[in-house]
C-alpha positions as CSV (number, residue, x, y, z in Angstrom):
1,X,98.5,26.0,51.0
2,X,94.5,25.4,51.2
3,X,92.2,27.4,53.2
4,X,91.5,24.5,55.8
5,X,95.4,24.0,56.1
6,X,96.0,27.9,57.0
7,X,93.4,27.9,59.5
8,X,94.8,24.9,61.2
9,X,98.2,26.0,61.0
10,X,97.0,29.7,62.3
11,X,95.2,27.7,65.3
12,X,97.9,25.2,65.8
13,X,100.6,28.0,66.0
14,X,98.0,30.4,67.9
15,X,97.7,27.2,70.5
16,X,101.4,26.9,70.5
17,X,101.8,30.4,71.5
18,X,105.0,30.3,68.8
19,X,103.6,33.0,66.6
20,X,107.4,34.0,64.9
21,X,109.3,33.1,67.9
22,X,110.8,29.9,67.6
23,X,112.7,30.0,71.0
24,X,115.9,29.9,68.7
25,X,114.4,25.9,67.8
26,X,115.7,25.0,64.6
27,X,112.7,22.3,64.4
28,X,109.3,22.0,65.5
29,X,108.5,19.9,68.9
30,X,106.9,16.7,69.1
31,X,103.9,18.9,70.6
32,X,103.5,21.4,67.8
33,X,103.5,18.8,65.2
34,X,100.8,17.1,67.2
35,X,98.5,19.7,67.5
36,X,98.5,20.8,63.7
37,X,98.5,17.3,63.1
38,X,95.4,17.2,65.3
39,X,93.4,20.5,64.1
40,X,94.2,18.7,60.3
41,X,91.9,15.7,61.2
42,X,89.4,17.8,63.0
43,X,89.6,20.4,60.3
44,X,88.7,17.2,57.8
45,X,85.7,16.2,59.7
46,X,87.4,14.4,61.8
47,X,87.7,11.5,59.1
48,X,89.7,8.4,60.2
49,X,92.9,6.9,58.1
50,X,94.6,9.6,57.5
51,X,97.2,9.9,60.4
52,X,100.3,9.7,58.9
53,X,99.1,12.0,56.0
54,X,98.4,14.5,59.1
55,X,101.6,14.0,60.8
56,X,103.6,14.4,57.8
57,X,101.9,17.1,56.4
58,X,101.9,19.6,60.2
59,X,105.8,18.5,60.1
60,X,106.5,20.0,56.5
61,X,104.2,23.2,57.3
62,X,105.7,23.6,61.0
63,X,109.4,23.1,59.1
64,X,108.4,25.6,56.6
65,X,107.3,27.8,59.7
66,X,110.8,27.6,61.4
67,X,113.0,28.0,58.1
């Protein structure tokens, strides 16, 4: 994992308030996948066109986080 992509999972699950706790989840939320997705873009600069390579990349991350 890059440099950028631990600091915007770190804020993402700082945001989150998950930290190890999962609340027993086996999956991510629709809101924690949003936000990493969300610090990815901004930790890009914000660049535009890369959505789906956001979303999919916070899901596998967040996944990763859970297992």
């Amino acid at each position: 994992m890059s440099q950028e992509s631990e600091i915007a999972t770190e804020h993402a699950i700082a945001l989150s308030d998950m930290g190890k706790n999962t609340g027993r989840r086996l999956y991510p939320t629709h809101d924690e996948i949003a936000q990493l997705a969300f610090s990815l873009y901004v930790s890009r600069g914000r660049q535009e066109g890369h959505q789906m390579e956001d979303w999919l990349r916070a899901e596998q991350e967040l996944v990763r986080h859970y297992a």
